[in-house]
MDTraj code that builds the backbone (N, CA, C; nanometers):
import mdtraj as md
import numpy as np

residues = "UNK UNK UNK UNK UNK UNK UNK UNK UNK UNK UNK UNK UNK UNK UNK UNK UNK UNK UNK UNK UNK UNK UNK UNK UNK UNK UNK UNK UNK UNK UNK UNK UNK UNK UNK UNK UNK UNK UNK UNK UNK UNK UNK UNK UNK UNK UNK UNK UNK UNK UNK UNK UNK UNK UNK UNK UNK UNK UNK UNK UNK UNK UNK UNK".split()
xyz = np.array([
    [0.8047, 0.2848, -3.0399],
    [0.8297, 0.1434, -3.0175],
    [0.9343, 0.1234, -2.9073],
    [1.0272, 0.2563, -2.9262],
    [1.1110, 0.1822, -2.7883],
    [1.0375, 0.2202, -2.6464],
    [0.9672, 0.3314, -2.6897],
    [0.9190, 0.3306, -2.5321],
    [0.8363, 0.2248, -2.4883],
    [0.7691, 0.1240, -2.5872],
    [0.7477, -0.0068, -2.5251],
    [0.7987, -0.1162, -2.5043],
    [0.9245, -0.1301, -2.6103],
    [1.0132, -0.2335, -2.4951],
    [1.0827, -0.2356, -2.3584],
    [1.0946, -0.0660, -2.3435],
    [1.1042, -0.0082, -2.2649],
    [1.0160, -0.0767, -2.0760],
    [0.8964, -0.0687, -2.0913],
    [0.8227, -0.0789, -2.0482],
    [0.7577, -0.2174, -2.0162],
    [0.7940, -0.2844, -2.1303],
    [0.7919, -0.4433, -2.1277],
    [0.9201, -0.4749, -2.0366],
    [1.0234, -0.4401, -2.0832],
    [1.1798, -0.4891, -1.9775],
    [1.1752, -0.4280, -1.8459],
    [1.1206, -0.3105, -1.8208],
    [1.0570, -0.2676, -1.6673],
    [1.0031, -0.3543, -1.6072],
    [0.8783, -0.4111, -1.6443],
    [0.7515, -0.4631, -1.6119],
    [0.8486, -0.6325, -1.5784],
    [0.9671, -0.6644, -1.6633],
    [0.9628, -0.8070, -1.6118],
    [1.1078, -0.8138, -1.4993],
    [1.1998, -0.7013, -1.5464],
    [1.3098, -0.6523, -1.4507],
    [1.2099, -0.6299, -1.2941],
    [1.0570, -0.5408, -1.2980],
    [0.9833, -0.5344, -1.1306],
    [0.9436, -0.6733, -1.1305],
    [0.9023, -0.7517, -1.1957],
    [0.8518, -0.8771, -1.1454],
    [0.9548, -0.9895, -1.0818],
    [1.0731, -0.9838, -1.1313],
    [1.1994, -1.0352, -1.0645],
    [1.2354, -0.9831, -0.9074],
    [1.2483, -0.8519, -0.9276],
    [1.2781, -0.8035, -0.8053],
    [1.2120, -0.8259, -0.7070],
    [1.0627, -0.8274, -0.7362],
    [0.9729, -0.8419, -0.6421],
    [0.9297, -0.9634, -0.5967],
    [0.9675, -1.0567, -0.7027],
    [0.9696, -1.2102, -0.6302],
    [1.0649, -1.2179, -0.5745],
    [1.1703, -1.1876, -0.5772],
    [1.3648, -1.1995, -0.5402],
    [1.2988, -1.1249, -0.3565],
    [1.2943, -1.0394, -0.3848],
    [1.2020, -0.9925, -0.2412],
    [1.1215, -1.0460, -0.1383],
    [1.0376, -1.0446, -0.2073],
    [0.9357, -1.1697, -0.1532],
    [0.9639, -1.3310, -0.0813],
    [1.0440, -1.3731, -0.1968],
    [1.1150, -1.5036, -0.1631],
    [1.2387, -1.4728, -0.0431],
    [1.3180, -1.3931, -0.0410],
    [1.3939, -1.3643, 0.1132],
    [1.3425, -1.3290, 0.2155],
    [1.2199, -1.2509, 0.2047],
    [1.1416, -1.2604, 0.3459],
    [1.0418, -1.3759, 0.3639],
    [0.9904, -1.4622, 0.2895],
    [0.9244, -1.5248, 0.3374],
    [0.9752, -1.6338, 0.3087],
    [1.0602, -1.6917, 0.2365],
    [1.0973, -1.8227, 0.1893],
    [1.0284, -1.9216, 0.1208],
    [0.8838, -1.8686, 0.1339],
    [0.7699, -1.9415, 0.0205],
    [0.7723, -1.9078, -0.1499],
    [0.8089, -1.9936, -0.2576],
    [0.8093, -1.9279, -0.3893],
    [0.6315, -1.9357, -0.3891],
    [0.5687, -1.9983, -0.3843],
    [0.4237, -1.9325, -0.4554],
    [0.3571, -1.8288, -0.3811],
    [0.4085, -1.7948, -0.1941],
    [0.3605, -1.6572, -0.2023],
    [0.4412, -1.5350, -0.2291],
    [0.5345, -1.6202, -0.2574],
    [0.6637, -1.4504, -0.3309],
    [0.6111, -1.4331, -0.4768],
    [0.5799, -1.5669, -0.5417],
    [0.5046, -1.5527, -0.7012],
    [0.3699, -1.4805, -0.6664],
    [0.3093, -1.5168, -0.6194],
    [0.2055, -1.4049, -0.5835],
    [0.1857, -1.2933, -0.5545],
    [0.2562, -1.2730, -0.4473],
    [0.3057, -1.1085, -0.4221],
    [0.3654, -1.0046, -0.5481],
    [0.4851, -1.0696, -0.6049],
    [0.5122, -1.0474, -0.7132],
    [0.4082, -1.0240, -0.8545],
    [0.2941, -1.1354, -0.8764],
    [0.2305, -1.0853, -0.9741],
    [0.1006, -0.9427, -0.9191],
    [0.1078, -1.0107, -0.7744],
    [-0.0236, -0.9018, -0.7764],
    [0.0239, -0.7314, -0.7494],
    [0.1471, -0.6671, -0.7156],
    [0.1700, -0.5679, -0.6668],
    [0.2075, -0.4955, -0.7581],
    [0.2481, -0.5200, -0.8741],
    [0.2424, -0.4571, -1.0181],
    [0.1109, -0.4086, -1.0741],
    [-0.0208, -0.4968, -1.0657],
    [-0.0876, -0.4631, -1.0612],
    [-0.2080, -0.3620, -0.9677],
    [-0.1685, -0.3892, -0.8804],
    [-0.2108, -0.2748, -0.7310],
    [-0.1215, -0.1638, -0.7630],
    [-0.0486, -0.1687, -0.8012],
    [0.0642, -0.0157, -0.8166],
    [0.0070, 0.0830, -0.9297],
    [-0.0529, -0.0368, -1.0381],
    [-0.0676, 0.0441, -1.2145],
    [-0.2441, 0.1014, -1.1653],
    [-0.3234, 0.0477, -1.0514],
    [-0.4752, 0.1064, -1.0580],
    [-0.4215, 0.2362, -0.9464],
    [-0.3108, 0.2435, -0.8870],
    [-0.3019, 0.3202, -0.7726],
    [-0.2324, 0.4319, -0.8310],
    [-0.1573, 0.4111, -0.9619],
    [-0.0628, 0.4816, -1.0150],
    [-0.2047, 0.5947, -1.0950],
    [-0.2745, 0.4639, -1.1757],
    [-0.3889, 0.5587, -1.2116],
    [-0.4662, 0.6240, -1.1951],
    [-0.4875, 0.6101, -1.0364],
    [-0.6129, 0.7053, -0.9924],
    [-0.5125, 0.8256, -0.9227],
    [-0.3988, 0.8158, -0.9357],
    [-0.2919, 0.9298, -0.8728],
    [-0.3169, 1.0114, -0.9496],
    [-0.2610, 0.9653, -1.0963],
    [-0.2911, 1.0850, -1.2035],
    [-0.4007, 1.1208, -1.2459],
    [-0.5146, 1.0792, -1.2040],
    [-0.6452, 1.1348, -1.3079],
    [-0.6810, 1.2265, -1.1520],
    [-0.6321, 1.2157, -1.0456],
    [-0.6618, 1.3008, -0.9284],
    [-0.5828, 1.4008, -0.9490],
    [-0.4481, 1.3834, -0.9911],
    [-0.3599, 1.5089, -0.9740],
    [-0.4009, 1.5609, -1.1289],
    [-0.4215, 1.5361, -1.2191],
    [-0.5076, 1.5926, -1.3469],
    [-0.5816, 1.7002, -1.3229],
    [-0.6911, 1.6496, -1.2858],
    [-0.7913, 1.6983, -1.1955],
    [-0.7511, 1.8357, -1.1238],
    [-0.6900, 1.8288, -1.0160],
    [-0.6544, 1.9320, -0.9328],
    [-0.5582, 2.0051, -0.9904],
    [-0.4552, 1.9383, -1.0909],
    [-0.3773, 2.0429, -1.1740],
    [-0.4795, 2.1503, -1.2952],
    [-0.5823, 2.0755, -1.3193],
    [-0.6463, 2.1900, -1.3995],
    [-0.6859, 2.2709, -1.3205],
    [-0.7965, 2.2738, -1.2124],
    [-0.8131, 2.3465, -1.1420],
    [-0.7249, 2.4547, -1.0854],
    [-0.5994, 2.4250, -1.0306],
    [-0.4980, 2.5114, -0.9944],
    [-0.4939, 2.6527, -1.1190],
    [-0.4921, 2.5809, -1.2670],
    [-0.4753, 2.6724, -1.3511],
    [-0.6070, 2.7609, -1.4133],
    [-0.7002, 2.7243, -1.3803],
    [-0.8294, 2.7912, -1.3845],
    [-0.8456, 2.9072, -1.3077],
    [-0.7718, 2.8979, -1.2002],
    [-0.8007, 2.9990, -1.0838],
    [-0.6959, 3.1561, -1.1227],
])
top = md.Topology()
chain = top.add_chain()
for i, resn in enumerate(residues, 1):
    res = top.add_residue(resn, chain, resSeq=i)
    for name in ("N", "CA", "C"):
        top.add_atom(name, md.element.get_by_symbol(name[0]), res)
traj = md.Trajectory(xyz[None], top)
């Protein structure tokens, strides 16, 4: 259980930052809110296909 509050307080601590970000370079809040919701999500399909690739090639490594 804590590793999911964990993960919940991550998830809204990156969504701050990344609007806080967003909003100083561009000065727009709905495309810093945007940026912000969508790059969490582009990160978690990019994060996932990292590991099921490095999975992948880590078994292999140990097969050989």
């Amino acid at each position: 259980m804590r590793a999911a509050r964990k993960a919940i307080a991550f998830s809204v601590v990156h969504f701050f930052v990344g609007l806080a970000v967003a909003y100083a370079l561009t000065g727009q809040a709905v495309l810093a809110a945007s940026v912000a919701l969508v790059e969490p999500a582009v990160n978690a399909l990019i994060h996932f296909a990292y590991e099921s690739w490095h999975d992948g090639h880590n078994g292999a490594m140990h097969a050989a």
